[in-house]
C-alpha positions in Angstrom: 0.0 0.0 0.0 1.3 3.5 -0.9 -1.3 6.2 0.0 -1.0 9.8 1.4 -3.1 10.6 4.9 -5.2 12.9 2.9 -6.2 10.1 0.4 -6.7 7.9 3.3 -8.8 10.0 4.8 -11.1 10.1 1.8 -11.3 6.2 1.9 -12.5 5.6 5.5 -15.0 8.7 5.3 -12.8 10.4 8.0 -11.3 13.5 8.6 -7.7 15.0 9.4 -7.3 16.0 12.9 -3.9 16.9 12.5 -0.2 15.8 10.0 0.2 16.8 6.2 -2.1 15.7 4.2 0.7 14.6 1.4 2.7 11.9 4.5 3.3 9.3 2.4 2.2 5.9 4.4 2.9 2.7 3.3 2.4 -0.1 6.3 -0.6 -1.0 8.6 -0.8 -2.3 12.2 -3.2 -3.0 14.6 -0.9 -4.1 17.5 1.8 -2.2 18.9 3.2 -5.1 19.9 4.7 -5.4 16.1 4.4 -1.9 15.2 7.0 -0.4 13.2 8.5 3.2 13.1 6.0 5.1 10.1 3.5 2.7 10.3 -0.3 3.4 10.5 -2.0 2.6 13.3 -5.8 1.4 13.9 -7.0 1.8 17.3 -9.7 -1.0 17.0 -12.0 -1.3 19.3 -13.0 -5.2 20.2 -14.5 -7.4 22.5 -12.2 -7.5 25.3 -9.8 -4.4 24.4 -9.9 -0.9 23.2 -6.8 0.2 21.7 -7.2 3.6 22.0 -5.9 2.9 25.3 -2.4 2.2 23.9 -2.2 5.3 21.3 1.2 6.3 23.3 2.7 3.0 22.8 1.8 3.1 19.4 3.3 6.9 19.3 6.5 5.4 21.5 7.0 2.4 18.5 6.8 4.9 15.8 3.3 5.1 14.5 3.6 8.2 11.8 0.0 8.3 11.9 -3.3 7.3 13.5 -6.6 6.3 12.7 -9.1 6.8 15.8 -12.6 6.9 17.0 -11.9 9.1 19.6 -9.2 11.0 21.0 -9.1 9.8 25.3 -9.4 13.6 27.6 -6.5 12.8 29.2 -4.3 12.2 26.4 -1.7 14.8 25.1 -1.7 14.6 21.7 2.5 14.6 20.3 2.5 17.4 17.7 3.6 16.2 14.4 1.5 12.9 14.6 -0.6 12.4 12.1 -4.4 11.8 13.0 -7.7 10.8 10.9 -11.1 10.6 13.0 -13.4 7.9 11.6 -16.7 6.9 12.9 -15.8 3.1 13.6 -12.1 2.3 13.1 -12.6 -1.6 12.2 -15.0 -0.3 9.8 -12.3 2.5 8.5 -9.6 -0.7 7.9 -12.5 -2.5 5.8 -13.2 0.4 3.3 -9.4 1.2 3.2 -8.7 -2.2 2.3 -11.1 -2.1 -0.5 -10.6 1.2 -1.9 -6.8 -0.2 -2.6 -8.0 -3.4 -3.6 -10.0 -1.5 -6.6 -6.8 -0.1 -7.4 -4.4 -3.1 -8.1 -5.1 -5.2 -10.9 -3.7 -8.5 -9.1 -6.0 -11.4 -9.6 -7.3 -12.3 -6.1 -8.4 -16.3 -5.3 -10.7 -16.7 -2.6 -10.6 -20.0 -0.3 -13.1 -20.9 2.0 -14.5 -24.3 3.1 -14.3 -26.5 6.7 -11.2 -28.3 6.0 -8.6 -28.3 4.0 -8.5 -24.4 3.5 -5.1 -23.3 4.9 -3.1 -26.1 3.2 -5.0 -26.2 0.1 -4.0 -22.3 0.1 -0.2 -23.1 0.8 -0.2 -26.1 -2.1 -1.7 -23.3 -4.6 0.8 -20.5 -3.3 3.4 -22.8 -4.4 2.6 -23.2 -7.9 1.6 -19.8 -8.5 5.2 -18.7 -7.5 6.1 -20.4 -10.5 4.3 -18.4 -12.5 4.1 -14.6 -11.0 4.7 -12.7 -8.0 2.5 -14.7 -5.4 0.7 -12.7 -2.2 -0.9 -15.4 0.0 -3.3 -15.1 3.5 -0.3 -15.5 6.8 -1.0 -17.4 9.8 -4.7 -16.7 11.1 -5.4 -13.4 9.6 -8.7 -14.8 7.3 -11.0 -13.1 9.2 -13.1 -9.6 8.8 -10.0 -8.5 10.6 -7.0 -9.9 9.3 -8.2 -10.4 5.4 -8.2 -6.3 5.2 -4.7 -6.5 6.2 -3.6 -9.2 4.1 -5.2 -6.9 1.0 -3.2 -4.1 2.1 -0.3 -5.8 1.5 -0.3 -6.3 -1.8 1.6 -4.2 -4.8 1.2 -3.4 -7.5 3.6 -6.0 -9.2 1.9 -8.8 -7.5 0.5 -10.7 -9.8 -1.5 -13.4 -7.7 -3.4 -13.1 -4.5 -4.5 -16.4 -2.7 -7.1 -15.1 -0.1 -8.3 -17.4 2.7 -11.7 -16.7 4.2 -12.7 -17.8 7.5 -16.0 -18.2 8.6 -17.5 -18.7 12.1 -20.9 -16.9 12.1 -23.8 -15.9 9.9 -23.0 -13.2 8.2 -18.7 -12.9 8.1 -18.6 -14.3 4.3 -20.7 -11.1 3.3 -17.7 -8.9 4.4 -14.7 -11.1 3.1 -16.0 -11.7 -0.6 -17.3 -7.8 -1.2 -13.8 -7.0 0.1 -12.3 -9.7 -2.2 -13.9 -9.2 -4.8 -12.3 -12.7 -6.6 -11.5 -13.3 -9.7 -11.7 -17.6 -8.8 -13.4 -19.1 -5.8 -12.7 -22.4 -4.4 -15.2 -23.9 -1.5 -12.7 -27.0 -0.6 -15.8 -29.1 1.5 -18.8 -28.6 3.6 -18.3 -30.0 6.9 -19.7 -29.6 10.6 -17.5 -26.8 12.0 -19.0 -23.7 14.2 -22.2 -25.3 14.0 -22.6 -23.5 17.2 -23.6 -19.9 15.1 -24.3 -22.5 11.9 -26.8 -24.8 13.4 -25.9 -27.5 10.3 -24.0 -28.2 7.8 -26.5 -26.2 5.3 -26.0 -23.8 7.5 -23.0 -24.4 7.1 -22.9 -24.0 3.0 -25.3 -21.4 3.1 -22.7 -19.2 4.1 -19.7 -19.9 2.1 -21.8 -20.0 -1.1 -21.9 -16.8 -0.5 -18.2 -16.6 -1.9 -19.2 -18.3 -5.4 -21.9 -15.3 -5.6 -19.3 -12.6 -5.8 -16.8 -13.8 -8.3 -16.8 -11.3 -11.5 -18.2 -12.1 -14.4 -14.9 -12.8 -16.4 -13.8 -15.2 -13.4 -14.6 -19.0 -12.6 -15.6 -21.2 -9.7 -13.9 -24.4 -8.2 -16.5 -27.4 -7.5 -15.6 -30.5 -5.3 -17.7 -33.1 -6.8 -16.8 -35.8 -3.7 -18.2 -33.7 -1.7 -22.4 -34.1 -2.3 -23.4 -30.2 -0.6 -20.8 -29.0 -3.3 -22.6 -30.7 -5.5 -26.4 -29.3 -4.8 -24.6 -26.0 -5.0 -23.2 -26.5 -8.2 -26.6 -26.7 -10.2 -27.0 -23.0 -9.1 -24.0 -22.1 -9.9 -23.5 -19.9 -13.2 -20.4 -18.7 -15.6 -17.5 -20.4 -15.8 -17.3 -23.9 -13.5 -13.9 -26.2 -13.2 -14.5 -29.4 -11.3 -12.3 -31.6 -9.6 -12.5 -35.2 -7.7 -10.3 -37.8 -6.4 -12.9 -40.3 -7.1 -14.0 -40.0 -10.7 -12.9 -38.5 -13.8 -13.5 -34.6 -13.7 -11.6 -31.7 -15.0 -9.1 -32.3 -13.1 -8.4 -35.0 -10.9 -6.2 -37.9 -9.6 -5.4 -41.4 -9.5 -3.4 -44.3 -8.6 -2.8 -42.4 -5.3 -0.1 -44.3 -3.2 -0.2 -43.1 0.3 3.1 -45.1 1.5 6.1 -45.3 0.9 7.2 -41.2 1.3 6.6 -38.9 -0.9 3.2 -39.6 -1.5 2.7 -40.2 -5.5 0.1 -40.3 -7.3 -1.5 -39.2 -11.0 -3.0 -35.9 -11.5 -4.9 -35.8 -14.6 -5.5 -32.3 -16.0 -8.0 -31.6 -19.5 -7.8 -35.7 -19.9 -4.0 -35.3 -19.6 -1.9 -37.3 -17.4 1.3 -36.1 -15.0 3.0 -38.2 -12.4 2.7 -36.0 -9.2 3.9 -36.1 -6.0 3.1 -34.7 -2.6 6.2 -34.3 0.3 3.8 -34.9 3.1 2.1 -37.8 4.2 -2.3 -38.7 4.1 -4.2 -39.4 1.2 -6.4 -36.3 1.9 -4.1 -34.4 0.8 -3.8 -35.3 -2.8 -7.7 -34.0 -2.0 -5.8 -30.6 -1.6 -3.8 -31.0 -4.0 -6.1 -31.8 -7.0 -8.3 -28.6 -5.8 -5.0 -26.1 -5.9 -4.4 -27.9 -9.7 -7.9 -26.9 -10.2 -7.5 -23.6 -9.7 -4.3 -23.8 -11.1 -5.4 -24.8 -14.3 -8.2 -22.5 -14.3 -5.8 -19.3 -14.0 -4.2 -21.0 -17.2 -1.1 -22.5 -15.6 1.2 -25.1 -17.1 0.8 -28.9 -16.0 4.3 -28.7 -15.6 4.5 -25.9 -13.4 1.6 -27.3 -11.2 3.3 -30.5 -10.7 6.4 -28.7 -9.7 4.7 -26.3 -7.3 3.0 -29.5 -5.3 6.6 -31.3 -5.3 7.8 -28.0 -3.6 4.6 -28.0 -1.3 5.8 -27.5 2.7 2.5 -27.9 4.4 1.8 -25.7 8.1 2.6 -25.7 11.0 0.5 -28.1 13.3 -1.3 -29.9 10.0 0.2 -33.3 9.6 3.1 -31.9 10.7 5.8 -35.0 10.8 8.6 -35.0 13.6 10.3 -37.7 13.7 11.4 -38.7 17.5 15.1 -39.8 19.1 13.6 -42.8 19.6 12.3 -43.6 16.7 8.6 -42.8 17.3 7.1 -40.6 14.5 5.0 -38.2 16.0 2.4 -36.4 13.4 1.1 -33.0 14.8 -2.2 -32.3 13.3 -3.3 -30.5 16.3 -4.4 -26.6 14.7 -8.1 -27.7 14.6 -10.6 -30.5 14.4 -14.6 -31.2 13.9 -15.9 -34.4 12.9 -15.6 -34.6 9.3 -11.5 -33.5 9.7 -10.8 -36.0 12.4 -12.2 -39.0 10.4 -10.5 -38.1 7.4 -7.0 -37.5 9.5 -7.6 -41.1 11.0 -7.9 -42.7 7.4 -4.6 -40.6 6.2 -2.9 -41.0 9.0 -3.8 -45.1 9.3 -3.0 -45.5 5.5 0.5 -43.6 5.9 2.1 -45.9 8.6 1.5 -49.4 7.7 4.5 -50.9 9.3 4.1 -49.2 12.3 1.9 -49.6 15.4 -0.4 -46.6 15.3 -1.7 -44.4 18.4 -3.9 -41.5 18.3 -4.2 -38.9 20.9 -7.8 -37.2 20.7 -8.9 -33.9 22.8 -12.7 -32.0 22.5 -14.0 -31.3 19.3 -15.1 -27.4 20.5 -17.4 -25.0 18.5 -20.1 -27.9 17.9 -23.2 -26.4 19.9 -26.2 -29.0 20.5 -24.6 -31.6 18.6 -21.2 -32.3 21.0 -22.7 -34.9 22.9 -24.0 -36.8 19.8 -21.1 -36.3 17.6 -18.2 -37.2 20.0 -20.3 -40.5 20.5 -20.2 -41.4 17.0 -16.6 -40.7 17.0 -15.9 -43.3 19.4 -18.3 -45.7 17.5 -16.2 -44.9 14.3 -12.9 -45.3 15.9 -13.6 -49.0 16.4 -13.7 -49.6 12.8 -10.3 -48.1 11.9 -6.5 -50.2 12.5 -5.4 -48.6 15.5 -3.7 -50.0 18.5 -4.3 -47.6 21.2 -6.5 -44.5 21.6 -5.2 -41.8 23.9 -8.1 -39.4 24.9 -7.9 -35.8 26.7 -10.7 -33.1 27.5 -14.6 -33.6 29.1 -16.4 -33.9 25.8 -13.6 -37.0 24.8 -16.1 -39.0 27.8 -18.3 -39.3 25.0 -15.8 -40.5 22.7 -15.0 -42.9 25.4 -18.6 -44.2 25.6 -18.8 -44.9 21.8 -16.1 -46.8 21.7 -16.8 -49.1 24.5 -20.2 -49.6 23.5 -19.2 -50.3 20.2 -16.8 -52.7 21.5 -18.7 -54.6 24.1 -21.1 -55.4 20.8 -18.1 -56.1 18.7 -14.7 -56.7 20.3 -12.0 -56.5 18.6 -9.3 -57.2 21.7 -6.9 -55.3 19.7 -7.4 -51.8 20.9 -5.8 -50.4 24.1 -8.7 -47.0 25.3 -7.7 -44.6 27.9 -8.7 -41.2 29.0 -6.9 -38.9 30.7 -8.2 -36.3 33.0 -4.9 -33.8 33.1 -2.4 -33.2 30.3 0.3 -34.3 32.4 -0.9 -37.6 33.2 -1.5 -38.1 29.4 1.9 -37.3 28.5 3.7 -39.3 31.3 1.4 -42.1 29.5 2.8 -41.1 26.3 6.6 -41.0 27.5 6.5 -44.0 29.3 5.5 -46.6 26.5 7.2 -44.5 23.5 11.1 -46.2 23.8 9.4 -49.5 23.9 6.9 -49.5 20.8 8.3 -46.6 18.5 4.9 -46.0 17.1 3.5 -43.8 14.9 1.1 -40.7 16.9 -1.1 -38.7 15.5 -2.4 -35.7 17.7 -5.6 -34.1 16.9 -8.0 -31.8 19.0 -9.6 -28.3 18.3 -7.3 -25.4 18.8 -8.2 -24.9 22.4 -7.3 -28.5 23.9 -3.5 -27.1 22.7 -2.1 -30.9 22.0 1.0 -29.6 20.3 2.4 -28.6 23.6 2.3 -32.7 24.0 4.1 -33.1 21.1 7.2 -30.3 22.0 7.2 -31.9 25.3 8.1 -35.2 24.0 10.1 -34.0 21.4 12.3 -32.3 24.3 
């Protein structure tokens, strides 16, 4: 971003308090906890904060200017600051964020969906860097809050954007498409995550349609046809439509997936086309990913070849099938960012059909952000467990009793004898579990909870 104060001013409706209106500003915060010297600064105004009562930190950092609501009595305003007055400051960051949007001509890619979204993101920001200058969503910042500063960021030379959206209640996918404005849209799956604002999984879709409703008219859209609310939504879908599957032939899509032995291979066939591909991370649901970034790949007009090298150069995220291997000789797989039902059972099946030589332990914590359905669908997690290869099932958190009571219900009907359950009331007895049988079986763990239950502090603790 490269704007003057004046013509910011003139993009959040504000007004200049004080400064020249020709300061030449370039960067945005919203914490001056990272704020650099000539930033901007937004005193937004949330939930639990108000920072407008940290405008002289942001002046001690070296905030050149500040956007504010209001200016506190008792605050002595420095003298060659620059200050804009806005109405709502969160609103302010929104319409600033748009206003330069409209004025780069970088073709934005929008990503939504319940899984899948942050690493199908990554595996596309990799093959785009083969063909342009590549901007892509960091970290967490997807929401009505962080995807205005993720716009901001982009220049004029960049030639892709790839925008994740984040949805958690009715009405957040109306603010990240108008502010998106995408030229391609991708909804990766429709699964049953913050169904406690969503109700359902229509409710679910209803919302991140919303997305495909905003591309322009000389863009496309992105179907999963595996996944069957993608495909209701699809017959109302108009303009341009590129499919993809993992289980039939589509526009693009893949076969002859081999999960083991590392990398992950497997065909990706693109406009009838075959290409040997491979994947440098381990679970089948990934090549799910993966044919959905070719998708959109191939939509933007890409070369096979370079989408086949972009997924070979794929490094996936932090905390999402993460694989560290331990000292001794345990392979612990960190998949511990976020869970719901749908992306526990398909991490289960990856994970089981990734280690076949191994014994295989999971460690499960609460599925969070479910509303009336936890009870039920923790239950039927447990049922579901018993039908999967695994030797022992670690659980941790008070919805996992539930979990517990599926699978030994489940088990009593059907007993396998296999299986080893236990539940865990306090992290530390869990991992004193974990560290006591890991020298003798060197299994393979995969650790999977909802962001709260905070497993990966398991995993660095074994892995120190």
């Amino acid at each position: 971003m490269k704007l003057t104060l004046e013509a910011i001013a003139s993009s959040v409706h504000g007004r200049v308090l004080q400064g020249s209106p020709e300061t030449l500003l370039t960067r945005i915060s919203i914490d001056t906890r990272s704020l650099k010297s000539g930033d901007l600064f937004f005193a937004i105004k949330g939930p639990r904060f108000d920072a407008h009562d940290f405008l002289d930190r942001a002046v001690t950092a070296g905030a050149s200017a500040l956007v504010v609501h209001r200016i506190p009595a008792a605050w002595k305003v420095p003298g060659p600051l620059g200050i804009i007055q806005v109405p709502d400051t969160l609103l302010a960051l929104q319409e600033l964020a748009l206003a330069w949007r409209k004025k780069v001509s970088t073709t934005l890619i929008g990503i939504t969906g319940s899984n899948g979204k942050t690493t199908t993101k990554e595996m596309l920001t990799a093959i785009l860097m083969h063909a342009g200058k590549t901007l892509a969503t960091t970290g967490n910042l997807n929401n009505h809050i962080g995807l205005p500063l993720t716009l901001l960021r982009l220049e004029a030379d960049h030639q892709f954007g790839v925008i994740e959206m984040g949805t958690s209640m009715p009405g957040d996918m109306d603010v990240l498409a108008r502010l998106t404005q995408p030229q391609a849209a991708l909804i990766t799956n429709v699964g049953q995550d913050h169904l406690e604002f969503f109700g359902t999984p229509e409710g679910v879709l209803r919302e991140n349609a919303k997305l495909f409703r905003q591309v322009s008219p000389d863009g496309f859209s992105v179907l999963n046809e595996d996944d069957p609310w993608l495909i209701q939504e699809g017959t109302r879908l108009h303009g341009r439509l590129i499919r993809y599957s993992v289980k039939k032939k589509s526009d693009v899509y893949a076969t002859e997936i081999q999960p083991w032995p590392w990398p992950m291979r497997f065909t990706l066939v693109i406009n009838g086309k075959a290409y040997p591909a491979e994947l440098p991370v381990i679970g089948a649901l990934q090549v799910q990913n993966a044919v959905a970034a070719a998708a959109v790949a191939y939509g933007l007009g890409i070369e096979a070849t370079k989408i086949v090298a972009g997924l070979a150069e794929f490094k996936p995220a932090a905390m999402r099938m993460e694989v560290q291997p331990h000292k001794s000789g345990a392979i612990l797989v960190n998949d511990a960012y976020n869970a719901n039902p749908s992306s526990v059972q398909q991490a289960v099946e990856s994970f089981c059909a990734s280690f076949p030589k191994n014994k295989r332990w999971v460690v499960l914590g609460d599925m969070r952000e479910l509303g009336a359905i936890a009870h039920q669908a923790h239950h039927e997690l447990g049922v579901w467990l018993t039908t999967q290869p695994l030797d022992r099932v670690f659980l941790y958190g008070r919805d996992t009793r539930f979990v517990y009571e599926g699978l030994q219900k489940s088990r009593s009907s059907a007993p396998d004898g296999d299986m080893k359950v236990e539940r865990f009331r306090k992290k530390r007895y869990l991992l004193e579990a974990l560290a006591k049988n890991l020298n003798n079986d060197t299994p393979a763990i995969l650790f999977k909870a909802s962001r709260r239950m905070r497993l990966e502090t398991l995993v660095q603790e074994l892995m120190h």
